[in-house]
C-alpha positions as CSV (number, residue, x, y, z in Angstrom):
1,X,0.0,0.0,0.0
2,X,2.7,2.5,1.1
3,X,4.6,2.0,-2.4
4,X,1.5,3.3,-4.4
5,X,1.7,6.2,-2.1
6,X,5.4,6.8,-2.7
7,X,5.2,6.5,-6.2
8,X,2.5,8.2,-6.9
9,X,4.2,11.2,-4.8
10,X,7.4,10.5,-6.8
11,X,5.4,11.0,-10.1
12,X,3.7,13.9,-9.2
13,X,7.1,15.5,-7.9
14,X,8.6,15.1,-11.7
15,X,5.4,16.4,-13.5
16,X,5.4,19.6,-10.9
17,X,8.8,19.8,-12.1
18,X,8.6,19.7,-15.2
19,X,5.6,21.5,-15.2
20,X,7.3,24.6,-13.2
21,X,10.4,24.5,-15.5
22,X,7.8,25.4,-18.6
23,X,6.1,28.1,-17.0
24,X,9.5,29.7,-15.6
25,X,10.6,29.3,-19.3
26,X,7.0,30.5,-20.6
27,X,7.4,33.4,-18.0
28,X,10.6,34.5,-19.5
29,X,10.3,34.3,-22.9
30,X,12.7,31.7,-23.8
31,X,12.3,28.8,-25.8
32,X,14.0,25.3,-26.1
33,X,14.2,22.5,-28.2
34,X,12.7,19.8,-27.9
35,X,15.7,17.6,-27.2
36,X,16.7,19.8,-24.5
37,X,13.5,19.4,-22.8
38,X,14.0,15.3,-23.1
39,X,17.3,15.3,-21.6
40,X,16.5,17.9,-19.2
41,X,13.3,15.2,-17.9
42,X,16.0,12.5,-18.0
43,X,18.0,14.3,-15.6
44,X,15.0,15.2,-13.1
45,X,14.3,11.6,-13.4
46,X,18.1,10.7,-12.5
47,X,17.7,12.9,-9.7
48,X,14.9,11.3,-8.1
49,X,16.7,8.0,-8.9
50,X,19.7,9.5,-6.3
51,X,17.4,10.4,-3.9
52,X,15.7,7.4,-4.1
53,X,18.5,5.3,-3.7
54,X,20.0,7.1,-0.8
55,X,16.6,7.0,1.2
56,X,17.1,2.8,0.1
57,X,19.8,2.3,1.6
58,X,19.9,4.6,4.6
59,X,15.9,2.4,5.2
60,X,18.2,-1.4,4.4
61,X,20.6,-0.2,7.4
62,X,23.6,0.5,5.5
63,X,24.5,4.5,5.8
64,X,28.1,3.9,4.7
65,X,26.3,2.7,1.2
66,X,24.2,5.3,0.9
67,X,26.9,7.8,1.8
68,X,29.6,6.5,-0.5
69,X,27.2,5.1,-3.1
70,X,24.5,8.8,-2.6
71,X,27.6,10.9,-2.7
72,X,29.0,10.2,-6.0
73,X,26.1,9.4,-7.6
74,X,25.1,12.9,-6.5
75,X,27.9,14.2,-7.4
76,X,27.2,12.8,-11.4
77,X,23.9,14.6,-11.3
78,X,25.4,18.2,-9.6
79,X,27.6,18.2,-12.7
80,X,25.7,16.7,-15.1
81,X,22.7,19.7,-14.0
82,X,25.2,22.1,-14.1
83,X,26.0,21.5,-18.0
84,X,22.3,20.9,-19.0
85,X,21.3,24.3,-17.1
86,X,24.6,26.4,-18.6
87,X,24.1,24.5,-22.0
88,X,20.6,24.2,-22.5
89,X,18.2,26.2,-20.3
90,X,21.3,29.5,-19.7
91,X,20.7,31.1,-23.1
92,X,20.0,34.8,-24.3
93,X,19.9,35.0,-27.5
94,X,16.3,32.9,-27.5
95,X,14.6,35.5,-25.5
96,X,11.6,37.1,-27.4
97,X,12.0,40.7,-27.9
98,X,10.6,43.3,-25.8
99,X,8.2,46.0,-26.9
């Protein structure tokens, strides 16, 4: 029973996500592709994957995993967020122009 729960609070945390990410972008004017918006879901999804993981393994009993395992594994997705956001969401020139 509690897995539905989770899960359906896990799936509603990416589409919130996502959703807030097109009306930030819909806010400022700025447009992406549509490849940008696929890797930028992959990466929310990877995310949650992390977190998911940690929470795992700190709820088996084994906090050095989840410590050691969490930490570089978050570490992948810092960097890897980092790139997509400078690469593919940090862009002026796609801004609509003002009048």
């Amino acid at each position: 029973m509690w897995i539905f729960i989770i899960n359906g609070l896990v799936i509603t945390a990416i589409i919130a996500a996502i959703y807030f990410l097109y009306l930030y972008l819909k806010e400022t004017g700025r447009k992406i592709a549509w490849w940008k918006w696929l890797l930028t879901i992959f990466w929310i999804i990877g995310t949650f994957i992390v977190i998911g993981f940690i929470g795992t393994a700190i709820g088996e009993g084994s906090p050095q995993a989840a410590l050691r395992g969490g930490g570089f594994f978050l570490a992948i997705v810092l960097v890897s967020g980092i790139l997509i956001f400078r690469f593919c969401l940090w862009q002026s020139g796609n801004r609509k122009s003002e009048e």
